[in-house]
C-alpha positions as a Markdown table, in Angstrom:
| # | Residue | x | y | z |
|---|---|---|---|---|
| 1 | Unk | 244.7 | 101.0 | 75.2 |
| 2 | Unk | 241.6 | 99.6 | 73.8 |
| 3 | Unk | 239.4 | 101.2 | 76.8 |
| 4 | Unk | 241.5 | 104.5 | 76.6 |
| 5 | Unk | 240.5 | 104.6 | 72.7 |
| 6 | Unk | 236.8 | 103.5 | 73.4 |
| 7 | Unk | 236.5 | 106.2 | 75.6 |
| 8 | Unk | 237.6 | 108.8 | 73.0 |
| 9 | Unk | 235.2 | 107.4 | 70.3 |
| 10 | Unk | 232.3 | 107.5 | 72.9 |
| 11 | Unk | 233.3 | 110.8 | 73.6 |
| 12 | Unk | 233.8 | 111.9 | 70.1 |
| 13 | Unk | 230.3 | 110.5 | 69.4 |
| 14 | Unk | 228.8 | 112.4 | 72.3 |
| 15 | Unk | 230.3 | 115.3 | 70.8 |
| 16 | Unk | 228.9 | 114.7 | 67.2 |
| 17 | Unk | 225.4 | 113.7 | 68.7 |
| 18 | Unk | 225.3 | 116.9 | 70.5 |
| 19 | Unk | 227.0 | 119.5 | 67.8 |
| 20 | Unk | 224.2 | 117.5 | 65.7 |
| 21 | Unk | 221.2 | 118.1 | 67.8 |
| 22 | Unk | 222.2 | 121.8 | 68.3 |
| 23 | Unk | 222.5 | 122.2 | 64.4 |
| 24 | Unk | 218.7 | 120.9 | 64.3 |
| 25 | Unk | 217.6 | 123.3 | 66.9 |
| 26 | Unk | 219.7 | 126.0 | 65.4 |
| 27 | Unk | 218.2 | 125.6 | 62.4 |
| 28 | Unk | 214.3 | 124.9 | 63.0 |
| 29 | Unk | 212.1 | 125.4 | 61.4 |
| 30 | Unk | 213.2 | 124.6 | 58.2 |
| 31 | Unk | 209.8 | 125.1 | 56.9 |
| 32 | Unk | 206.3 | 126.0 | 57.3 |
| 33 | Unk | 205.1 | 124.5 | 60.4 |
| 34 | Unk | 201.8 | 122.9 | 60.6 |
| 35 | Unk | 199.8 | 123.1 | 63.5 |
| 36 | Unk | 196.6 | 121.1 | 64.2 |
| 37 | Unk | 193.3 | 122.1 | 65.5 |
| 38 | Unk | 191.3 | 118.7 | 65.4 |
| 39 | Unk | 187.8 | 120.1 | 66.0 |
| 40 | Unk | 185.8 | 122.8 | 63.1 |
| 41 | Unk | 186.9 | 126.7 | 62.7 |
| 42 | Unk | 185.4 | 129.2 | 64.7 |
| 43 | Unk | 185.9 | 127.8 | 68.4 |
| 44 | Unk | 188.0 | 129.0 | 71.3 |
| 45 | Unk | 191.0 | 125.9 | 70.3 |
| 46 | Unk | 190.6 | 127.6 | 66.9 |
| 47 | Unk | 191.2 | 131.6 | 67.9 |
| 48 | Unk | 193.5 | 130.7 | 70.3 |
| 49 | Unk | 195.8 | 128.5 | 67.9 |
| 50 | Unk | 196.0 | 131.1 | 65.4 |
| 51 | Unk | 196.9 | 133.7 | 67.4 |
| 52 | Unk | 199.7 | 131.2 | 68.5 |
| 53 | Unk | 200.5 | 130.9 | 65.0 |
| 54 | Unk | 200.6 | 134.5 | 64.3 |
| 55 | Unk | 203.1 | 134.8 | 67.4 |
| 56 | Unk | 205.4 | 131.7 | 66.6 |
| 57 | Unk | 206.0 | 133.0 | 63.0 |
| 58 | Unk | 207.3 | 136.3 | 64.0 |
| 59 | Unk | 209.5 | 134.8 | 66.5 |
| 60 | Unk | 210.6 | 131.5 | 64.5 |
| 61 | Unk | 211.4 | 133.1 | 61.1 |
| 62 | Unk | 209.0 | 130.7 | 59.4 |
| 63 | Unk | 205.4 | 130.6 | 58.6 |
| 64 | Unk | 203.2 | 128.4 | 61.1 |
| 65 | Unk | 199.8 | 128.0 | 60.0 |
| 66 | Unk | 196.6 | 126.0 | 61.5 |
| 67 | Unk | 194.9 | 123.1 | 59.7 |
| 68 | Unk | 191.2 | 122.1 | 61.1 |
| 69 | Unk | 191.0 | 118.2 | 60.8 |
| 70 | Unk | 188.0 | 117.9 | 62.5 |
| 71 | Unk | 186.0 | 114.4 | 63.1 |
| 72 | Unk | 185.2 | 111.9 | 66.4 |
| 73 | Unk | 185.4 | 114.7 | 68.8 |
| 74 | Unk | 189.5 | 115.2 | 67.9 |
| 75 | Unk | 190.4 | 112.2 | 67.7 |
| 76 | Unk | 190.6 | 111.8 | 63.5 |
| 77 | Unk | 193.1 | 115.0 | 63.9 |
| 78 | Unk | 194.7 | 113.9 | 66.5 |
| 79 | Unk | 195.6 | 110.3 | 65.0 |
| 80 | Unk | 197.1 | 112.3 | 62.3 |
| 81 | Unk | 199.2 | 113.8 | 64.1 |
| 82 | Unk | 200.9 | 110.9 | 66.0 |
| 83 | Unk | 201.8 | 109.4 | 62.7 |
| 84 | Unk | 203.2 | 112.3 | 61.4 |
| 85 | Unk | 207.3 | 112.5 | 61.3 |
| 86 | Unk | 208.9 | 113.6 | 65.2 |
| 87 | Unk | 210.7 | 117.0 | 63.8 |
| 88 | Unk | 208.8 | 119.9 | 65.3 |
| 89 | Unk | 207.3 | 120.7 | 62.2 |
| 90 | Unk | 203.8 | 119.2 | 63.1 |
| 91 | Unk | 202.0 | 120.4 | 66.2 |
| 92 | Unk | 198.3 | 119.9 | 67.6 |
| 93 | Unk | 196.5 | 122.3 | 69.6 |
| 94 | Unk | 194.0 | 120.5 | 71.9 |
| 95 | Unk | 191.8 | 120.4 | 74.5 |
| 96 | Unk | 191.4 | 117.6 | 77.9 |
| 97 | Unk | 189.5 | 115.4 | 75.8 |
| 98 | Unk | 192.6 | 114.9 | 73.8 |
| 99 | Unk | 193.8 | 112.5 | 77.2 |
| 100 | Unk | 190.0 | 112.3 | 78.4 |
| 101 | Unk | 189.0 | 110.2 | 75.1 |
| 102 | Unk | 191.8 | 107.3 | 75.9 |
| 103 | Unk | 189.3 | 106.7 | 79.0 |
| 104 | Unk | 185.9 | 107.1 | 77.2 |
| 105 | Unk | 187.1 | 105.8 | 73.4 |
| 106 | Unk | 187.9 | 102.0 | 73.0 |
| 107 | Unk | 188.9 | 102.7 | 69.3 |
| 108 | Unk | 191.1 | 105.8 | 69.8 |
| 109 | Unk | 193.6 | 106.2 | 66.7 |
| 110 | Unk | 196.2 | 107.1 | 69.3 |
| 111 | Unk | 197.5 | 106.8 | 72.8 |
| 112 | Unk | 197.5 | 110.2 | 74.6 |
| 113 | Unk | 201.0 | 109.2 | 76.6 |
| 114 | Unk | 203.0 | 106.9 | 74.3 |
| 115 | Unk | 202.5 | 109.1 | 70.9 |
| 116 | Unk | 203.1 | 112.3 | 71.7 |
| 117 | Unk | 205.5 | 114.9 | 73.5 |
| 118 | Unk | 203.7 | 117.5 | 76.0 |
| 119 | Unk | 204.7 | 121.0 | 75.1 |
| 120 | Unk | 202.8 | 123.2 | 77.0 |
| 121 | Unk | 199.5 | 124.0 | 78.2 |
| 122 | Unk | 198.6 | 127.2 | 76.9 |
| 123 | Unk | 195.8 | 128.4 | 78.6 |
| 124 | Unk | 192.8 | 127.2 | 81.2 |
| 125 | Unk | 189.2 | 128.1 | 81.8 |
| 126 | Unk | 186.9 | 127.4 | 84.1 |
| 127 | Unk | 183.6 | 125.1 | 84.2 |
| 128 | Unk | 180.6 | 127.2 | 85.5 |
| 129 | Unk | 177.3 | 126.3 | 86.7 |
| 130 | Unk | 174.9 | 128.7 | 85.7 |
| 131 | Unk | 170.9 | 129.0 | 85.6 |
| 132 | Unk | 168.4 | 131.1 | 83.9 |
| 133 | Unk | 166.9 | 134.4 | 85.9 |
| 134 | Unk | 163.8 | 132.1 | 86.5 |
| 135 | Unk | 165.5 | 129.8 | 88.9 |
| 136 | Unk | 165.4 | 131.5 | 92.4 |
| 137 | Unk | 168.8 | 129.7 | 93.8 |
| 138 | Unk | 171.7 | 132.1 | 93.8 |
| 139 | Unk | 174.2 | 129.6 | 95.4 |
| 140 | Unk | 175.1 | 125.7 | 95.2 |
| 141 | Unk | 173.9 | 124.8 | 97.9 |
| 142 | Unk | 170.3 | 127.1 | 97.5 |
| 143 | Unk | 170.3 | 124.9 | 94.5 |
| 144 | Unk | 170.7 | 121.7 | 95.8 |
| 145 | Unk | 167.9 | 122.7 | 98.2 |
| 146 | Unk | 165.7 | 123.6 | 95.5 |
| 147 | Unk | 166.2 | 120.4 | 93.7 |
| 148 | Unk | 165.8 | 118.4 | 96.2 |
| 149 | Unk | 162.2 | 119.9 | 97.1 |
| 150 | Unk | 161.1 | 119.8 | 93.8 |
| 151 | Unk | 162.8 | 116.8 | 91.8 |
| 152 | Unk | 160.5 | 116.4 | 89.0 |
| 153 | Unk | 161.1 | 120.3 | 88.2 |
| 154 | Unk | 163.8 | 120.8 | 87.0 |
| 155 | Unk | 166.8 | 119.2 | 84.5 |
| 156 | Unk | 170.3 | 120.4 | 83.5 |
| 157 | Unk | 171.8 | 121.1 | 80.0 |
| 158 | Unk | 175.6 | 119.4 | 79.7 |
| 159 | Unk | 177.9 | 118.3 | 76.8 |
| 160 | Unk | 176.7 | 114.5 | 75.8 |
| 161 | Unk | 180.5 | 113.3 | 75.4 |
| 162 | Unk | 184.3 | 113.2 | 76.7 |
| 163 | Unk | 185.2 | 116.1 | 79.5 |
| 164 | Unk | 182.2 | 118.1 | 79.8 |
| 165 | Unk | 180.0 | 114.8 | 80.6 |
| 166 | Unk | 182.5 | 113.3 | 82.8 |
| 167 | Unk | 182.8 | 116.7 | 84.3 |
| 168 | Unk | 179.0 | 117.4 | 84.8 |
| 169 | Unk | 178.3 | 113.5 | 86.2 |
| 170 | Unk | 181.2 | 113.9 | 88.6 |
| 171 | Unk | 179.3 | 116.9 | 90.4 |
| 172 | Unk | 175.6 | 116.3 | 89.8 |
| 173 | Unk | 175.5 | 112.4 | 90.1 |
| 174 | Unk | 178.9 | 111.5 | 92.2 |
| 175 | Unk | 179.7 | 114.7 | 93.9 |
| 176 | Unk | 176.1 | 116.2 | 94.8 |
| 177 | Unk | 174.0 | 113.3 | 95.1 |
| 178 | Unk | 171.3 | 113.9 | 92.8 |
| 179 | Unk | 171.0 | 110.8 | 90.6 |
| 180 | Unk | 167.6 | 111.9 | 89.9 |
| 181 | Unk | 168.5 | 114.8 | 88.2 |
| 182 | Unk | 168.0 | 114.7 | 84.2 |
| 183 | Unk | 170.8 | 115.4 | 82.5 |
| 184 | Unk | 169.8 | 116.7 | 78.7 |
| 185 | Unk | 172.9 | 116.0 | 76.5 |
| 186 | Unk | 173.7 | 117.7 | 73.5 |
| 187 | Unk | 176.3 | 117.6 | 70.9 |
| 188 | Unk | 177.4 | 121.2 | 70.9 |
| 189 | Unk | 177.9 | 124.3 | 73.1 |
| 190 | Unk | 175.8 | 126.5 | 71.2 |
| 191 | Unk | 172.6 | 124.3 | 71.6 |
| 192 | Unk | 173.3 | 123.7 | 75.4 |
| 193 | Unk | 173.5 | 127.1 | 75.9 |
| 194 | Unk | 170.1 | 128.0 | 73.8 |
| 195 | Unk | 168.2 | 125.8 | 75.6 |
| 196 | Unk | 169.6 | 127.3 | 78.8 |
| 197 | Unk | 169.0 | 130.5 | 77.4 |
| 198 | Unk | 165.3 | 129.5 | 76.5 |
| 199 | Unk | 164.4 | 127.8 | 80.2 |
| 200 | Unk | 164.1 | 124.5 | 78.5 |
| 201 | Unk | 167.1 | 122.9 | 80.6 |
| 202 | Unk | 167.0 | 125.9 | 83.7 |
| 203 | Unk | 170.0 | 124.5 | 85.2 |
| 204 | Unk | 173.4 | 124.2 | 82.8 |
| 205 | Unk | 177.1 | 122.8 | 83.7 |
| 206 | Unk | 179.8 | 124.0 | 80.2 |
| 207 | Unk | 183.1 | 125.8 | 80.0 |
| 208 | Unk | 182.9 | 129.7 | 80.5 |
| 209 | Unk | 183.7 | 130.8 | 77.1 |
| 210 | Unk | 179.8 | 130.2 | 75.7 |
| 211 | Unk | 178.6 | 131.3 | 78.5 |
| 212 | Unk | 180.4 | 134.3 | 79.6 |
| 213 | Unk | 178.7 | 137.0 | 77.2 |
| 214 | Unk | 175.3 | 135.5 | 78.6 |
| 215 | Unk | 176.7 | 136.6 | 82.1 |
| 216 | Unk | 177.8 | 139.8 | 81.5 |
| 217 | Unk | 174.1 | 140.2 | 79.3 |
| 218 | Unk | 172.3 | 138.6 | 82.9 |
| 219 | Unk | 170.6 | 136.4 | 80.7 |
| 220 | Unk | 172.3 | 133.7 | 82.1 |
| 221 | Unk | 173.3 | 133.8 | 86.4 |
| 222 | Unk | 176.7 | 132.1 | 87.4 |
| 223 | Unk | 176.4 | 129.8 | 90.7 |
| 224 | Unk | 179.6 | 128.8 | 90.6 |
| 225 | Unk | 183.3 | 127.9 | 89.0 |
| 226 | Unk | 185.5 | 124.9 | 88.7 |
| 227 | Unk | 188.8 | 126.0 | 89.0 |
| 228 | Unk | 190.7 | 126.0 | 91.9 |
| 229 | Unk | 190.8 | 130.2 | 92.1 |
| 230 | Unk | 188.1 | 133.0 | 91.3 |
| 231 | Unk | 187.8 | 133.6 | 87.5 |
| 232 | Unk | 189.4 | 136.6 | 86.8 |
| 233 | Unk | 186.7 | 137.3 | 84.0 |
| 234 | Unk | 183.7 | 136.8 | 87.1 |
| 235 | Unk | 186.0 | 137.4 | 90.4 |
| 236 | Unk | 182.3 | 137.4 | 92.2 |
| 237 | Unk | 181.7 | 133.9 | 91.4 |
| 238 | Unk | 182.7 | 131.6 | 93.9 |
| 239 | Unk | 184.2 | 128.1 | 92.9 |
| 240 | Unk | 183.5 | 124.9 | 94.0 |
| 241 | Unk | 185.1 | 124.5 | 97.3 |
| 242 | Unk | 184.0 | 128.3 | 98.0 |
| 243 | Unk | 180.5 | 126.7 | 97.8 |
| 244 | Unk | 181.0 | 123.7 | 100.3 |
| 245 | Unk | 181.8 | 121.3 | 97.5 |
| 246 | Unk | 185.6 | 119.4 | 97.7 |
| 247 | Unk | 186.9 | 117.5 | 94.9 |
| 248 | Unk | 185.7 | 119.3 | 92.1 |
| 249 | Unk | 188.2 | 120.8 | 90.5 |
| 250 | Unk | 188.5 | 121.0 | 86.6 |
| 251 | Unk | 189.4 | 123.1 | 83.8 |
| 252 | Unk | 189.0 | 123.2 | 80.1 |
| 253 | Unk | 192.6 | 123.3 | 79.3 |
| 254 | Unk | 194.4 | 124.2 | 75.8 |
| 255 | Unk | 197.3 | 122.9 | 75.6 |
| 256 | Unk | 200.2 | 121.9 | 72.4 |
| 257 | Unk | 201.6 | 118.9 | 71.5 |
| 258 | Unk | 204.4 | 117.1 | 69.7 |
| 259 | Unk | 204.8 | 114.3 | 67.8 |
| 260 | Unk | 206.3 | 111.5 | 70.3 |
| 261 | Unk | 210.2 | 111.6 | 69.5 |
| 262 | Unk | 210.4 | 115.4 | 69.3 |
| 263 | Unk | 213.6 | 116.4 | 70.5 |
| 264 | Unk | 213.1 | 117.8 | 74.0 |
| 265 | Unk | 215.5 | 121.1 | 72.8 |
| 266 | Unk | 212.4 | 121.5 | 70.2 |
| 267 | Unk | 209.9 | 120.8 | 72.8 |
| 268 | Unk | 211.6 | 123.3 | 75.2 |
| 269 | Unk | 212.4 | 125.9 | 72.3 |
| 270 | Unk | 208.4 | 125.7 | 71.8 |
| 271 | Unk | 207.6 | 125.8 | 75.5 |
| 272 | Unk | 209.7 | 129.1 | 76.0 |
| 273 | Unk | 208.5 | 130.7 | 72.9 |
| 274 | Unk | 204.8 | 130.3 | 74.0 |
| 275 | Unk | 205.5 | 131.4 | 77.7 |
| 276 | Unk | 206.9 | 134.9 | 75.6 |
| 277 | Unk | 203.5 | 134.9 | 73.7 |
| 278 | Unk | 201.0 | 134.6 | 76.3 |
| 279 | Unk | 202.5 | 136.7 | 78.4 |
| 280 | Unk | 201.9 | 139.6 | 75.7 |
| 281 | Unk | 199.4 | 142.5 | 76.4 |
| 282 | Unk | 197.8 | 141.9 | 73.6 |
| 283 | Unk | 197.7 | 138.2 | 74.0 |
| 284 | Unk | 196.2 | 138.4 | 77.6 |
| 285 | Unk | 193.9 | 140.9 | 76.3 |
| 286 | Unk | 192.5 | 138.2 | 73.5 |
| 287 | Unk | 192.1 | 135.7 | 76.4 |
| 288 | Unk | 190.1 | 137.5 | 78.7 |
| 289 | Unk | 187.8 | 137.9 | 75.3 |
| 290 | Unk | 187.6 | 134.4 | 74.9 |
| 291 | Unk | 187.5 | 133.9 | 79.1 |
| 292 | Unk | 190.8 | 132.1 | 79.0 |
| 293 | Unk | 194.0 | 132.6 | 81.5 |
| 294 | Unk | 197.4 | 132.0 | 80.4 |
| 295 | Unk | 199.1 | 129.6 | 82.0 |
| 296 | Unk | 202.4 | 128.5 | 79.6 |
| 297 | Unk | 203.5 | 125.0 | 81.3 |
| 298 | Unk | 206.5 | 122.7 | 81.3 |
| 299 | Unk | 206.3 | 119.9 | 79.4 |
| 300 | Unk | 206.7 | 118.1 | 82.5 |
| 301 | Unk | 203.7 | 119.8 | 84.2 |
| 302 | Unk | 201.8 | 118.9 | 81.1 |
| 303 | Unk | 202.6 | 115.6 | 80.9 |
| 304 | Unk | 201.7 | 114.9 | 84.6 |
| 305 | Unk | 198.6 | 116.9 | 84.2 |
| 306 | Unk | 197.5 | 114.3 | 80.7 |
| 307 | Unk | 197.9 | 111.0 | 83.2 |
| 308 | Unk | 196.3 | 112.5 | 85.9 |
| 309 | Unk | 193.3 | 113.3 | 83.7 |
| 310 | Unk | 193.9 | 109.5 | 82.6 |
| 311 | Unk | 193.4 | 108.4 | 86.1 |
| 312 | Unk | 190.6 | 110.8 | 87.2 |
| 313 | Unk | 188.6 | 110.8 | 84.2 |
| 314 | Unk | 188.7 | 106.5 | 84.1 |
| 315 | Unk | 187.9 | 106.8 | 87.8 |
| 316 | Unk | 184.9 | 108.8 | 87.3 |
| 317 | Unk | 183.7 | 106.3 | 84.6 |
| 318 | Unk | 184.3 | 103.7 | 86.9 |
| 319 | Unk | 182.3 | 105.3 | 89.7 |
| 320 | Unk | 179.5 | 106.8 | 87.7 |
| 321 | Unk | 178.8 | 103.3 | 85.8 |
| 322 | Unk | 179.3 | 105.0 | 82.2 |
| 323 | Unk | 180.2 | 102.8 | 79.5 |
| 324 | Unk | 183.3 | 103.1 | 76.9 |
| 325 | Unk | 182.3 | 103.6 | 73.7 |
């Protein structure tokens, strides 16, 4: 008697946990919904969440709206974020060095696994080596060749911090060989890509998007990609593994977050609602602007994709003797 009526209260609470959890799915939003970019206006993050924003309105029957909280390369936003209550109505747009940093930051305000719930990754782009018209190599290994017989000629332009270092020591000091190689590290895209531009650092590793209008311009020559396929914004450009080089892969990926103890029929609600929006004609057509793809993960894919940046990322710090801050 006592088990039979256990069994209908566990039931009944089942019941009430579910109807309940429906009702809070049914009705979200409630409100505006906040999303966070935590790095300045202007940028690629930036363009891309608003345009998410824009979408998830008109589908979600509530305003969403982006809030820059820039400061420590993401991280000040980012802390924010994982403090901020688990109801769907605080999101954070971000980039690799959102799960990079937990490898390269001994101070991080948050923990890229434990605080937060992986929605999606919304779009990817490429890495691309490029070089100024000056530099007569036209292929990795042309340039390796060249390098190698003059190694007091020439130096390469990379981000100083977080993905776009670990990115550009894993190929020129771990994956190419050339230790001797400078690498000039600066703070920004826009100043990488000048002194490219300018033949102060001739050789430059970064993410397509600042560099793509210098391609299609020729004031800039692509030697190669990251990602695993062709660009579809440089489809003559041959990637990494085209060029003889294995293990190279990486992408600057944009990806959403959650609060960690979002309800996955949020999470999920979110995931399928971006899928929709990238997969716009309009949408694709703003991404191939900004040299994006859409790629509109599971939350699952995401989160296996954040711990194998973890592992990879750590590893690469590891190998390449670079210290945490």
């Amino acid at each position: 008697m006592k088990r039979g009526l256990f069994f209908c209260i566990a039931t009944w609470a089942m019941l009430v946990s579910g109807a309940a959890a429906a009702q809070q799915v049914a009705g979200y939003p409630s409100r505006q919904v906040r999303i966070v970019v935590p790095y300045p206006a202007g940028g690629p993050t930036d363009l891309i969440a608003r345009i998410l924003a824009q979408k998830l309105g008109e589908r979600m029957g509530q305003s969403f709206y982006v809030e820059n909280i820039g400061g420590a390369s993401g991280a000040v936003g980012a802390g924010q974020v994982a403090q901020a209550a688990p109801d769907g109505h605080t999101l954070l747009v971000v980039t690799n060095d959102f799960a990079v940093a937990s490898v390269t930051n001994a101070k991080l305000p948050y923990d890229p696994v434990k605080n937060f719930a992986p929605v999606t990754i919304i779009a990817s782009s490429p890495q691309v080596v490029a070089v100024h018209p000056d530099v007569p190599a036209k292929t990795m290994k042309e340039m390796v060749d060249m390098i190698h017989a003059a190694p007091d000629k020439y130096n390469y332009a990379a981000m100083g911090i977080g993905f776009g270092q670990l990115s550009a020591e894993r190929l020129f000091k771990l994956g190419l060989k050339l230790d001797s190689l400078p690498r000039v590290p600066f703070n920004g895209a826009a100043p990488a890509v000048n002194s490219a531009l300018a033949g102060q650092t001739p050789i430059i590793i970064l993410g397509l998007p600042p560099i793509a209008p210098h391609l299609t311009s020729h004031k800039l020559r692509a030697i190669a990609v990251s990602s695993p396929t062709r660009s579809q914004a440089f489809p003559d450009v041959p990637t990494f593994a085209e060029s003889g080089i294995a293990h190279q892969e990486s992408e600057l990926q944009i990806g959403l977050v959650a609060p960690a103890g979002t309800p996955p029929a949020i999470v999920t609600a979110l995931q399928k609602r971006v899928a929709e929006i990238v997969a716009l004609p309009d949408v694709k057509s703003s991404l191939d602007t900004f040299s994006f793809q859409a790629v509109a993960s599971t939350p699952e894919q995401y989160a296996a994709q954040i711990k194998d940046d973890i592992a990879v990322w750590g590893k690469v710090m590891k190998d390449a003797n670079i210290p945490v801050n």
